[in-house]
Jmol script that loads the backbone (N, CA, C; Angstrom):
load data "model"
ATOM      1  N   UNK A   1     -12.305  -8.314   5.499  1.00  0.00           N
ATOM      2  CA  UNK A   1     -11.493  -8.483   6.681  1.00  0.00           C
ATOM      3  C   UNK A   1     -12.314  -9.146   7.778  1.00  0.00           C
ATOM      4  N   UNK A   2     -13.908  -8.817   7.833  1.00  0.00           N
ATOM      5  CA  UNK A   2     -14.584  -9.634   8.814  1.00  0.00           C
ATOM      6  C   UNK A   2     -14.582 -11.113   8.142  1.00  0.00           C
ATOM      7  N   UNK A   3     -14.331 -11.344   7.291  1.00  0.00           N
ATOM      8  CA  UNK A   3     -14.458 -12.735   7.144  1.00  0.00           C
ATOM      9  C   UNK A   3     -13.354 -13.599   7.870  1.00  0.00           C
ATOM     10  N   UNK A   4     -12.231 -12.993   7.154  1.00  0.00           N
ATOM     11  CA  UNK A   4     -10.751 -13.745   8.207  1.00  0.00           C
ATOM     12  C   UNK A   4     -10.762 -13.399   9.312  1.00  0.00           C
ATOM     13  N   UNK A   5     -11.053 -12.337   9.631  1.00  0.00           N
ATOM     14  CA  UNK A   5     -11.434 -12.624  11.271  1.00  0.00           C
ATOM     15  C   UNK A   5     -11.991 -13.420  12.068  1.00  0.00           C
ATOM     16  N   UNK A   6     -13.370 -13.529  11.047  1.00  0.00           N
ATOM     17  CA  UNK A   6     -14.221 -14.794  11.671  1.00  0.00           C
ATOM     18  C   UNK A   6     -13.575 -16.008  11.243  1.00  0.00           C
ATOM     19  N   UNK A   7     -12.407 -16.441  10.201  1.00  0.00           N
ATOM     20  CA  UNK A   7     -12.254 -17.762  10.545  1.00  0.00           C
ATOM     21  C   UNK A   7     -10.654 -18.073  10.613  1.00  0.00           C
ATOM     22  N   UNK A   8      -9.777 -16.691  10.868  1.00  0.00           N
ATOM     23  CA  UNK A   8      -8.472 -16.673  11.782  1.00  0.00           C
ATOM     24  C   UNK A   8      -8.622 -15.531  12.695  1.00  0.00           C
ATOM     25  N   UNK A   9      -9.162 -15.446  14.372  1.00  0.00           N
ATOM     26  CA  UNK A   9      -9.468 -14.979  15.324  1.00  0.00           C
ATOM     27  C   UNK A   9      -8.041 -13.886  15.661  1.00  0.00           C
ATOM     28  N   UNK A  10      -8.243 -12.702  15.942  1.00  0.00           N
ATOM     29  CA  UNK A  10      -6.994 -12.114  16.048  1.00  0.00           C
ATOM     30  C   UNK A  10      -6.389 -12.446  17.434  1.00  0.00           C
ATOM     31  N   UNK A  11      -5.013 -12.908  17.942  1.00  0.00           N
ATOM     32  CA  UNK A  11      -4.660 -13.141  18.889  1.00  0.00           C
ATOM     33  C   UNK A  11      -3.320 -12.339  19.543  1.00  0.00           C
ATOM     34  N   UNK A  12      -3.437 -11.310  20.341  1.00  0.00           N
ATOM     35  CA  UNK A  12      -2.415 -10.716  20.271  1.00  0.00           C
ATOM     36  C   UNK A  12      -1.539 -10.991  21.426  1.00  0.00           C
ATOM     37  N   UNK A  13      -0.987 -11.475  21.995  1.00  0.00           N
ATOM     38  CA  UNK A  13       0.407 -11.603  22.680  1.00  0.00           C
ATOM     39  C   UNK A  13       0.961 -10.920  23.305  1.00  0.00           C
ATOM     40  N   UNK A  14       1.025 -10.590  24.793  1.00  0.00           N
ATOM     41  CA  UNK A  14       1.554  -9.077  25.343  1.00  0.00           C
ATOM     42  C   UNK A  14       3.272  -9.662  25.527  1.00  0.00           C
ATOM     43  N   UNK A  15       3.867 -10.966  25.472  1.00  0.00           N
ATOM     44  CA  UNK A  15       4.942 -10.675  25.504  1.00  0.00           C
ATOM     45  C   UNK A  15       5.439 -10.616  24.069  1.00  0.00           C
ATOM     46  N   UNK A  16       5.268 -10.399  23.437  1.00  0.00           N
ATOM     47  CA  UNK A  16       5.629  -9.980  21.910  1.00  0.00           C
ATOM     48  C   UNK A  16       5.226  -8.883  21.618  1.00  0.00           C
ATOM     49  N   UNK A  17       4.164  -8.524  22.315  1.00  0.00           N
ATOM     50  CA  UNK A  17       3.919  -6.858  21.499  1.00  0.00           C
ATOM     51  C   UNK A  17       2.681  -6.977  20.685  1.00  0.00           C
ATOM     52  N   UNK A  18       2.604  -6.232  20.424  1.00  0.00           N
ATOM     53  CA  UNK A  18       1.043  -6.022  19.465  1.00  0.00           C
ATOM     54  C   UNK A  18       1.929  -5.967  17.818  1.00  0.00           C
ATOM     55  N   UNK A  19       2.480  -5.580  17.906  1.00  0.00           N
ATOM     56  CA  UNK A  19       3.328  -5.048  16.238  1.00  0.00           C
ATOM     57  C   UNK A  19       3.754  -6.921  15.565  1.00  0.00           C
ATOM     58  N   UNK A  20       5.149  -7.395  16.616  1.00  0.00           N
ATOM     59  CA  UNK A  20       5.196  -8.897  16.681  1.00  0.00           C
ATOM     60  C   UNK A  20       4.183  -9.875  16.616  1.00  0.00           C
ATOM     61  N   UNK A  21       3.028  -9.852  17.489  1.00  0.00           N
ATOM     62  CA  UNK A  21       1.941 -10.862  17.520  1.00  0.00           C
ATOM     63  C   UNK A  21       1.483 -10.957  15.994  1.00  0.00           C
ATOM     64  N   UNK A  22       1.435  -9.684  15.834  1.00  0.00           N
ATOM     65  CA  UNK A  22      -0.106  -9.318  14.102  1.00  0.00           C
ATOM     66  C   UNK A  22       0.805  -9.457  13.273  1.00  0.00           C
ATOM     67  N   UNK A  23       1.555  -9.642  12.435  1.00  0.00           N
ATOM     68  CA  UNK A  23       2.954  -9.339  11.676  1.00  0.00           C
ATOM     69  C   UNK A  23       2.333 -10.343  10.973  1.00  0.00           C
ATOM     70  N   UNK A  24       2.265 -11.914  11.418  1.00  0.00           N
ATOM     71  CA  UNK A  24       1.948 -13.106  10.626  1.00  0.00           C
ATOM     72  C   UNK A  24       0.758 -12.997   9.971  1.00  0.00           C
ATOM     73  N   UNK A  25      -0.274 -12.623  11.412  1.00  0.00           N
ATOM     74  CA  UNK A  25      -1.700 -12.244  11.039  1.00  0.00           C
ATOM     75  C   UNK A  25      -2.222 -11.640   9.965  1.00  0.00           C
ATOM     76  N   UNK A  26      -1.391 -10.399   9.521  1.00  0.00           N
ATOM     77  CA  UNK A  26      -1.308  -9.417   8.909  1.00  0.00           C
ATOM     78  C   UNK A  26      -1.250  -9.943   7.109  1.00  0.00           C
ATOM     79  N   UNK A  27      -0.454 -11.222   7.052  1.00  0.00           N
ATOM     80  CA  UNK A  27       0.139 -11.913   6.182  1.00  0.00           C
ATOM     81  C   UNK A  27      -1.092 -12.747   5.483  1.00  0.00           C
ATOM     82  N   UNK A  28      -2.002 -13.408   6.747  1.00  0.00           N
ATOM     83  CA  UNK A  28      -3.149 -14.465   6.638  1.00  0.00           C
ATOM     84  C   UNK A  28      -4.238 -13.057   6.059  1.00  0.00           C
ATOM     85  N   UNK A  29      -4.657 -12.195   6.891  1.00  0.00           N
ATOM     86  CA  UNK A  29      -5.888 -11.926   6.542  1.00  0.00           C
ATOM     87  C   UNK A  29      -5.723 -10.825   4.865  1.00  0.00           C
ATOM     88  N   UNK A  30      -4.362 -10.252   4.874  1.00  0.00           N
ATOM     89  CA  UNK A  30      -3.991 -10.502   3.464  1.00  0.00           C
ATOM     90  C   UNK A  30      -3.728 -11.176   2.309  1.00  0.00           C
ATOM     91  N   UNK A  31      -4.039 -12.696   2.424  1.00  0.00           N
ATOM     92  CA  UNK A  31      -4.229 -13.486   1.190  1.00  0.00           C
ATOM     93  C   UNK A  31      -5.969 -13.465   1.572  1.00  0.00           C
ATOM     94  N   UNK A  32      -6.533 -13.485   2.523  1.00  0.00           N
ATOM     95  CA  UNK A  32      -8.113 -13.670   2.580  1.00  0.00           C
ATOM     96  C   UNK A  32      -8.430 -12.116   1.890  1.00  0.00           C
ATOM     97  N   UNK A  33      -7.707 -11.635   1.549  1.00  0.00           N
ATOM     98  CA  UNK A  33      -8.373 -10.687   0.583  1.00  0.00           C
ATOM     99  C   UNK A  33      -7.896 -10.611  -0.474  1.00  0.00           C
ATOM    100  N   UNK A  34      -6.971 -11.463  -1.321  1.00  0.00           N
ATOM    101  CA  UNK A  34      -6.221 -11.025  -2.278  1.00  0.00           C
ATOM    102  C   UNK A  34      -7.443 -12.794  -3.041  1.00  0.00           C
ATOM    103  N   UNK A  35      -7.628 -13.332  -1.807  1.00  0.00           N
ATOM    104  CA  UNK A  35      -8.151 -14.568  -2.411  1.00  0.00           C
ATOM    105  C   UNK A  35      -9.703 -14.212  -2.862  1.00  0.00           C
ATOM    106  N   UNK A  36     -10.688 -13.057  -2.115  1.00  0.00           N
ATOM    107  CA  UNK A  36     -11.714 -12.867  -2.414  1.00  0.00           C
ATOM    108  C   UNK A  36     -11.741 -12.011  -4.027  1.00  0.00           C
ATOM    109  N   UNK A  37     -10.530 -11.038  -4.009  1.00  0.00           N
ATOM    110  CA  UNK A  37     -10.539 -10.423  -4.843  1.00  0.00           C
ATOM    111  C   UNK A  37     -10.234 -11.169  -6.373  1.00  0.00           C
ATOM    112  N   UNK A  38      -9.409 -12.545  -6.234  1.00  0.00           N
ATOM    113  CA  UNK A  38     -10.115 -13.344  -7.281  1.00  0.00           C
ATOM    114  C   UNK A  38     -10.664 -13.409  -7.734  1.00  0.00           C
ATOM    115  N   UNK A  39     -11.931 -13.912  -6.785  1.00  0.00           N
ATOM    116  CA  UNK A  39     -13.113 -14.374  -6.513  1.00  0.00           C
ATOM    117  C   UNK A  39     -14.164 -13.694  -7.285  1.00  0.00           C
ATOM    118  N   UNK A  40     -13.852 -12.518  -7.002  1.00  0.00           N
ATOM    119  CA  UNK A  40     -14.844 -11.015  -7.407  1.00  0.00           C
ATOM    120  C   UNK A  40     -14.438 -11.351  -8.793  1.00  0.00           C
ATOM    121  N   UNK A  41     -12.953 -11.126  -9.129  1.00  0.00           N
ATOM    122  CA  UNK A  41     -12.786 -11.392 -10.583  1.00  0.00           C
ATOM    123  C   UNK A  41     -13.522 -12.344 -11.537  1.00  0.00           C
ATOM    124  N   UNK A  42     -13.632 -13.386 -10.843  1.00  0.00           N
ATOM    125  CA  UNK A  42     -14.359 -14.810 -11.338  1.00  0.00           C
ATOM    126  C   UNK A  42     -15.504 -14.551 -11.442  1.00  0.00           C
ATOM    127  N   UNK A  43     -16.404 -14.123 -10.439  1.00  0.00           N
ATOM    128  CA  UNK A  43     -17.607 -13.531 -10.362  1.00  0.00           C
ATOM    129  C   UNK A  43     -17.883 -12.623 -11.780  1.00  0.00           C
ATOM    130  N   UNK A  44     -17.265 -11.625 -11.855  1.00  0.00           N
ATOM    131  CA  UNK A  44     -17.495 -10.383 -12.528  1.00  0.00           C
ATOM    132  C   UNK A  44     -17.669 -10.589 -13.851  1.00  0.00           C
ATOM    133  N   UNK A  45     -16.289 -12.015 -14.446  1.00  0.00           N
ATOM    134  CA  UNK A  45     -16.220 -12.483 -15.723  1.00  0.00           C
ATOM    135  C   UNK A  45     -17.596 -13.603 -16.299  1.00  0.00           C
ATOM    136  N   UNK A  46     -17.979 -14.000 -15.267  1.00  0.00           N
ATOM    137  CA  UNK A  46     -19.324 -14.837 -15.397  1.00  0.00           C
ATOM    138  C   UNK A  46     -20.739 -13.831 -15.724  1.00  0.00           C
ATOM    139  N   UNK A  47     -20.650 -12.501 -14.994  1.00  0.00           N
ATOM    140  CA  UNK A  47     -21.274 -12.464 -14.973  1.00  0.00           C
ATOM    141  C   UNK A  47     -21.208 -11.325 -16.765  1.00  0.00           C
ATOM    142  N   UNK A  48     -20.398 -11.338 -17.129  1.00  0.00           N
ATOM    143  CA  UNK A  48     -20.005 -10.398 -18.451  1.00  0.00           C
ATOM    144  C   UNK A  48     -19.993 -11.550 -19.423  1.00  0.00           C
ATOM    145  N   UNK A  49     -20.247 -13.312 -19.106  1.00  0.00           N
ATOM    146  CA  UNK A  49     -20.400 -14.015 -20.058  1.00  0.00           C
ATOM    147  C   UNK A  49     -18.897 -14.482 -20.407  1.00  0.00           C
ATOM    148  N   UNK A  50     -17.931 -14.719 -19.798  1.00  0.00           N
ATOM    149  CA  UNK A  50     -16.451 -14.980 -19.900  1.00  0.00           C
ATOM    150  C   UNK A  50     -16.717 -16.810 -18.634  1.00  0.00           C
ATOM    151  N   UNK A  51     -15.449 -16.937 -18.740  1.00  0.00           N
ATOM    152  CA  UNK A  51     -15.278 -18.593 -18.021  1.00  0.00           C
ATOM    153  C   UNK A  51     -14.601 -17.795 -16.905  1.00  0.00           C
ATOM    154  N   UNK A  52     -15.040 -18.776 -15.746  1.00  0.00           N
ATOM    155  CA  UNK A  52     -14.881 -18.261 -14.322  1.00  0.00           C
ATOM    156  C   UNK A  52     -13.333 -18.079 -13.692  1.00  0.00           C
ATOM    157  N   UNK A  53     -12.971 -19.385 -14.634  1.00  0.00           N
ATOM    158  CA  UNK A  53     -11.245 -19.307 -14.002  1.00  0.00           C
ATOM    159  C   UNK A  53     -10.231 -18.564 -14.974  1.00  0.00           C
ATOM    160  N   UNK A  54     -10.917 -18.121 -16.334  1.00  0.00           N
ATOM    161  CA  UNK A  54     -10.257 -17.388 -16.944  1.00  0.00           C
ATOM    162  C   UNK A  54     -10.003 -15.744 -16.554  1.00  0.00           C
ATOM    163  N   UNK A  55     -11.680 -15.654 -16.164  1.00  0.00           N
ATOM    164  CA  UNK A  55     -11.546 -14.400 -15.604  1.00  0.00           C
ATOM    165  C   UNK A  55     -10.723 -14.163 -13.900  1.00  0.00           C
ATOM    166  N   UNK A  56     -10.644 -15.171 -13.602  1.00  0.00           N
ATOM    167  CA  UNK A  56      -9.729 -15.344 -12.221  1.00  0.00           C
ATOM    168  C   UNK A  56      -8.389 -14.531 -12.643  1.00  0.00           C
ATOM    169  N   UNK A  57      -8.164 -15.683 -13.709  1.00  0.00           N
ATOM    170  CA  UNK A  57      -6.232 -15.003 -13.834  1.00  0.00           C
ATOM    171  C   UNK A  57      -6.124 -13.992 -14.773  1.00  0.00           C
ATOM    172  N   UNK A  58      -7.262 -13.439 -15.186  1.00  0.00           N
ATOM    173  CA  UNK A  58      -7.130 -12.150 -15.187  1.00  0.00           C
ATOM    174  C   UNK A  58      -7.509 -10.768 -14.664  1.00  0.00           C
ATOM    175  N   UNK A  59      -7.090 -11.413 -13.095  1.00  0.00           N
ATOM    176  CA  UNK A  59      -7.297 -10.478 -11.984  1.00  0.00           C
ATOM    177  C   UNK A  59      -5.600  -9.649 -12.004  1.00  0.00           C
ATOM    178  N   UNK A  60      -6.046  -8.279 -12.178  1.00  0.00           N
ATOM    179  CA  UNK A  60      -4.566  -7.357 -11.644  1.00  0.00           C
ATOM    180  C   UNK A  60      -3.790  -7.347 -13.209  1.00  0.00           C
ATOM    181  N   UNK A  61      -4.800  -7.814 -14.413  1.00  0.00           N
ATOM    182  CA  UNK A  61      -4.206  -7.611 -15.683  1.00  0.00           C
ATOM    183  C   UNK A  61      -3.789  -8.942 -16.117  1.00  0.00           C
ATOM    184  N   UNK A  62      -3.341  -9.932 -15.443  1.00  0.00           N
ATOM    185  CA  UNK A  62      -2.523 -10.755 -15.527  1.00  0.00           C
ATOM    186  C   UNK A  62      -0.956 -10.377 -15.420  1.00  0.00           C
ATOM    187  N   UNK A  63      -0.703  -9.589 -14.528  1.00  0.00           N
ATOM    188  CA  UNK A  63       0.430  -9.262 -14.271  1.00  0.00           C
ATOM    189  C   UNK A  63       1.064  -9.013 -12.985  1.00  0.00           C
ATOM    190  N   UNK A  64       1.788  -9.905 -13.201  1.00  0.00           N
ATOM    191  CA  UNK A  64       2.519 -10.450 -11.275  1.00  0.00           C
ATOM    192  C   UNK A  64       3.100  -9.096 -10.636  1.00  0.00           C
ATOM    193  N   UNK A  65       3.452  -8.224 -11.326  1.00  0.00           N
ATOM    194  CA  UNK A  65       4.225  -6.544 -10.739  1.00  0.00           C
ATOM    195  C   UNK A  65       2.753  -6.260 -10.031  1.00  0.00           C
ATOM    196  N   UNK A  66       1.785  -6.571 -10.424  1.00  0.00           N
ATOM    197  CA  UNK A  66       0.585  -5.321 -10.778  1.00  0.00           C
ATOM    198  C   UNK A  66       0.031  -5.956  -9.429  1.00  0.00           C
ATOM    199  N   UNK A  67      -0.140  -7.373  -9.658  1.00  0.00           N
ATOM    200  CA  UNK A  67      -0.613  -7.767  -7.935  1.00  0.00           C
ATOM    201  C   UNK A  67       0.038  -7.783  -6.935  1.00  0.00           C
ATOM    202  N   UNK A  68       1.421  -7.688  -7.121  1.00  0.00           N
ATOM    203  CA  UNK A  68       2.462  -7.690  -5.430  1.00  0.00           C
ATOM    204  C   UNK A  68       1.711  -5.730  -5.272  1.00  0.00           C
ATOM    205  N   UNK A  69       2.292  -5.367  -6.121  1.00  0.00           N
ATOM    206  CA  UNK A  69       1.758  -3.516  -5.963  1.00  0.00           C
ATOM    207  C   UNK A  69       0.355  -3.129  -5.031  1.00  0.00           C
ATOM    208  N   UNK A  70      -0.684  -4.301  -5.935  1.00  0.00           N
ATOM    209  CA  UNK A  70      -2.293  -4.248  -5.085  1.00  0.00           C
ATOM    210  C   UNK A  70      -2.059  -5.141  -3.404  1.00  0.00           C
ATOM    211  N   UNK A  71      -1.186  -5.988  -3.712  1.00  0.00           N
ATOM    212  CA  UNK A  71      -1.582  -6.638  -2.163  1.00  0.00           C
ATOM    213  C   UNK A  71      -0.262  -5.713  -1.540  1.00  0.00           C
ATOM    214  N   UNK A  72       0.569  -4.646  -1.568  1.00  0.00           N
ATOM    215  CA  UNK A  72       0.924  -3.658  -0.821  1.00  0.00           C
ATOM    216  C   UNK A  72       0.013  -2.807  -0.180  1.00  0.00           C
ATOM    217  N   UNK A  73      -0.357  -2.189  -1.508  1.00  0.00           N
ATOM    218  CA  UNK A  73      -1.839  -1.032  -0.727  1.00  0.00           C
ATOM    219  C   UNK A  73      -2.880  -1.828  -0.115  1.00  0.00           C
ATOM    220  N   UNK A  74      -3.383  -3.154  -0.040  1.00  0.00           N
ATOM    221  CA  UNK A  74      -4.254  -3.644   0.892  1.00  0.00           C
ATOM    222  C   UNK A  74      -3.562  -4.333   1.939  1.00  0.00           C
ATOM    223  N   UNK A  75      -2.278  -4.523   1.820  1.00  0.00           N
ATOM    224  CA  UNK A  75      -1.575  -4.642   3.452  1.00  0.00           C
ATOM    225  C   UNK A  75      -1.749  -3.396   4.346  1.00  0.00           C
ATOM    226  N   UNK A  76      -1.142  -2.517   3.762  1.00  0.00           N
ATOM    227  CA  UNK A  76      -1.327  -1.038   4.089  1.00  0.00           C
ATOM    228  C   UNK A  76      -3.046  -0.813   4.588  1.00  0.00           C
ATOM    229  N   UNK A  77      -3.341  -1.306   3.871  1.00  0.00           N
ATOM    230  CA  UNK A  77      -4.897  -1.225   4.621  1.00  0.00           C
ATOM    231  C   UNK A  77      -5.285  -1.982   5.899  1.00  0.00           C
ATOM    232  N   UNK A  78      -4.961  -3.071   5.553  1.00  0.00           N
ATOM    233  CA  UNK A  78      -5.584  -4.360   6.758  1.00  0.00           C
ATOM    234  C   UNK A  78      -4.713  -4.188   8.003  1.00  0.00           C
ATOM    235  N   UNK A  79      -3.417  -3.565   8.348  1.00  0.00           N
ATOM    236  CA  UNK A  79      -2.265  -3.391   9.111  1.00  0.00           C
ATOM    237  C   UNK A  79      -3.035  -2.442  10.274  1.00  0.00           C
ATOM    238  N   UNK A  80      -3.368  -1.430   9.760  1.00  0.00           N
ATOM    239  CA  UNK A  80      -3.734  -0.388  10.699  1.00  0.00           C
ATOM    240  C   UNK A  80      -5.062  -0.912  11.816  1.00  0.00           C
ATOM    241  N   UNK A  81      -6.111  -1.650  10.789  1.00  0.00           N
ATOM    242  CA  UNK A  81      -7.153  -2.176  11.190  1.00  0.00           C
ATOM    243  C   UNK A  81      -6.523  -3.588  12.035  1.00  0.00           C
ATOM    244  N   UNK A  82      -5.603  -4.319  11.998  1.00  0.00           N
ATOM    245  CA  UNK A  82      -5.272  -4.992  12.827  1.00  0.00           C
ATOM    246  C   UNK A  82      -4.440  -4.597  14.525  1.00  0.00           C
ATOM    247  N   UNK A  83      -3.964  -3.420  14.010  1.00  0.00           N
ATOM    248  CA  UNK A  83      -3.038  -2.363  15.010  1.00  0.00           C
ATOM    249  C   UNK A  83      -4.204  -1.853  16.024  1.00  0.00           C
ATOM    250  N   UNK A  84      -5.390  -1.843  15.808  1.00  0.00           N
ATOM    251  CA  UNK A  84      -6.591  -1.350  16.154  1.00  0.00           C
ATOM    252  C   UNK A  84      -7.429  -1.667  16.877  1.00  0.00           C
ATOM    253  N   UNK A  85      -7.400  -3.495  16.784  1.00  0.00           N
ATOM    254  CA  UNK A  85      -8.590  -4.471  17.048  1.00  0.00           C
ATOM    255  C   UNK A  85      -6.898  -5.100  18.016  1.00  0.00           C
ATOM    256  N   UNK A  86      -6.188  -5.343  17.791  1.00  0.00           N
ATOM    257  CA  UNK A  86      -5.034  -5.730  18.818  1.00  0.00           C
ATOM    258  C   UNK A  86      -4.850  -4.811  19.865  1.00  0.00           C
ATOM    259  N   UNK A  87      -5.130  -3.545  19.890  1.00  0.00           N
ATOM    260  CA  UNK A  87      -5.021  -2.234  20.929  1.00  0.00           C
ATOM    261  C   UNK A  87      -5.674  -3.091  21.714  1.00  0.00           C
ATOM    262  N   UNK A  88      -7.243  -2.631  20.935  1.00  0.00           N
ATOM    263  CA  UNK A  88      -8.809  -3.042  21.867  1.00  0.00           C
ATOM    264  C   UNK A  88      -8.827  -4.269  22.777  1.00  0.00           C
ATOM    265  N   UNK A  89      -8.177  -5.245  21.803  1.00  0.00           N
ATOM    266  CA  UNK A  89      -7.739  -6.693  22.898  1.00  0.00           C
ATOM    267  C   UNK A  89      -7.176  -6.571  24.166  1.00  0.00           C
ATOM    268  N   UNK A  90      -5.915  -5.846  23.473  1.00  0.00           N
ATOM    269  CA  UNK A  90      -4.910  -5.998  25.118  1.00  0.00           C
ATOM    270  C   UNK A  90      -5.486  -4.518  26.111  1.00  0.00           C
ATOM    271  N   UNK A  91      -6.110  -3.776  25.582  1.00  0.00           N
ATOM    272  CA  UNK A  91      -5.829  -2.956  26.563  1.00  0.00           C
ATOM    273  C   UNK A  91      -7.397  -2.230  26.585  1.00  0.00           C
ATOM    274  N   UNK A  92      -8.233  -2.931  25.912  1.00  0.00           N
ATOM    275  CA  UNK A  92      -9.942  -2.499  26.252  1.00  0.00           C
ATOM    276  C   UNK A  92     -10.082  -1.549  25.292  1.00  0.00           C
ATOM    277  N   UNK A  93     -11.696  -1.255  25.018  1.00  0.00           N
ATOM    278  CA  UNK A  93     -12.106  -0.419  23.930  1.00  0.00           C
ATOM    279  C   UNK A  93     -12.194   0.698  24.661  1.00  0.00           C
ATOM    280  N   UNK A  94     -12.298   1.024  25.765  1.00  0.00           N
ATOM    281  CA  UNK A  94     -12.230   2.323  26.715  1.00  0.00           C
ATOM    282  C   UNK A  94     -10.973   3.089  26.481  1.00  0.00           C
ATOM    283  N   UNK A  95     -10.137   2.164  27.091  1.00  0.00           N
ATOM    284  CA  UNK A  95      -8.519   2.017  26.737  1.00  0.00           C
ATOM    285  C   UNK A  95      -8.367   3.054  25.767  1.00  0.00           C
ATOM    286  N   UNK A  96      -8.060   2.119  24.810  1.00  0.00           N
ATOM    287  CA  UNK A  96      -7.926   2.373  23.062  1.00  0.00           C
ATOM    288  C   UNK A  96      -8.690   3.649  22.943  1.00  0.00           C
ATOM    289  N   UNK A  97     -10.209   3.558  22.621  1.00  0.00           N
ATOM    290  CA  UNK A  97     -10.530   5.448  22.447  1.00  0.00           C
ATOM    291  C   UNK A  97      -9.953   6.363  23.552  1.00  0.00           C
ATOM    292  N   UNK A  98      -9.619   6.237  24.744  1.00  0.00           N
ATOM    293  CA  UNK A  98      -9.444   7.536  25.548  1.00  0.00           C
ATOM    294  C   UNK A  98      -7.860   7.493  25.132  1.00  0.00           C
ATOM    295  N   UNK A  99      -6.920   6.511  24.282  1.00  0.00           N
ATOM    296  CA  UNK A  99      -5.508   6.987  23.906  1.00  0.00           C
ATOM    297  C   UNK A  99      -5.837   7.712  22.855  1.00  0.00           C
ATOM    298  N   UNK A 100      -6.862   6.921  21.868  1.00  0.00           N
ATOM    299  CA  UNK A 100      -7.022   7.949  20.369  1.00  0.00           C
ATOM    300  C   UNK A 100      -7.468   9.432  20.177  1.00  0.00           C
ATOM    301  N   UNK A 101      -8.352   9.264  21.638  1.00  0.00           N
ATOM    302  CA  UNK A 101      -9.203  10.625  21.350  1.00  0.00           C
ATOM    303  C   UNK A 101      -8.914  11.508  22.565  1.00  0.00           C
ATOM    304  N   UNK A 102      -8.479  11.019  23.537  1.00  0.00           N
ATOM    305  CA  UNK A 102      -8.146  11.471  24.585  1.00  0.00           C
ATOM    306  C   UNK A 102      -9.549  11.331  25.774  1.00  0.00           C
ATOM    307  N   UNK A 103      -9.522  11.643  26.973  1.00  0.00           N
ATOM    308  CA  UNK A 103     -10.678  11.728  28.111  1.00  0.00           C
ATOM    309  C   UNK A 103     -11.344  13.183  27.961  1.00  0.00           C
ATOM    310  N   UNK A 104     -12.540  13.015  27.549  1.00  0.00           N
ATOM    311  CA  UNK A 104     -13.717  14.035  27.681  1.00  0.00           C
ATOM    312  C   UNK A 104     -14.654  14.382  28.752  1.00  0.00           C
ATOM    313  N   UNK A 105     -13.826  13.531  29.692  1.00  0.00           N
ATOM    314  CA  UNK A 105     -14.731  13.876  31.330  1.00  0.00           C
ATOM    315  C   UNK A 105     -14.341  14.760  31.970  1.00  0.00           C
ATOM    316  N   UNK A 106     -12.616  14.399  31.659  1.00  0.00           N
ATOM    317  CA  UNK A 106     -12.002  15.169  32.832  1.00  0.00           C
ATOM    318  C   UNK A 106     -12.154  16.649  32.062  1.00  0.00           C
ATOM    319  N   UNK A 107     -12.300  17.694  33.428  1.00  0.00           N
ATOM    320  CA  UNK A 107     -12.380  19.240  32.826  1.00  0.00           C
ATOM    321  C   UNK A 107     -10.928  19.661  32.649  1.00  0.00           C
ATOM    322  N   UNK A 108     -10.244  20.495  31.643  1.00  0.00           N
ATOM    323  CA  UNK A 108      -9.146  20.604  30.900  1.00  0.00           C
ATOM    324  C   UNK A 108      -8.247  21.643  32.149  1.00  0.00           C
TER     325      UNK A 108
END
end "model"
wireframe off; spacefill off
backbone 0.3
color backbone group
């Protein structure tokens, strides 16, 4: 996820909302992981002595159910972490922890 970050910058939008702005975002830095995880595949098969692009498409089994299923649970992943780093944008990292965790100065 730091990679697409570093080369699609998160930009969040206060007249759209934080939910609206990341939605697309959400979309991009989820193929930058569905594309590394290839990658790894390709990697992994080279390194077990297999051909690089064979072992590519047989990332997720070779089965198209099996990868929409995996890039669900890593949307589900990257969503929250974008919900997170879009807080911190619009509304400061001070912000953001004293909503998550609440203020530890003030006496109760």
């Amino acid at each position: 996820m730091l990679l697409a970050q570093a080369a699609y910058p998160i930009k969040a939008n206060k007249q759209h909302g934080i939910v609206g702005s990341l939605i697309l975002e959400s979309l991009m830095y989820l193929l930058v992981v569905l594309g590394l995880n290839y990658v790894e595949a390709g990697v992994h098969g080279l390194l077990h002595g297999k051909e690089f692009l064979i072992s590519m498409t047989e990332f997720g089994r070779s089965n198209p159910l099996r990868v929409v299923a995996m890039s669900i649970v890593y949307w589900l992943i990257v969503w929250p972490y974008l919900l997170l780093k879009g807080m911190s944008l619009m509304l400061g990292s001070h912000a953001t922890l004293e909503i998550l965790f609440g203020n530890k100065s003030e006496p109760s």
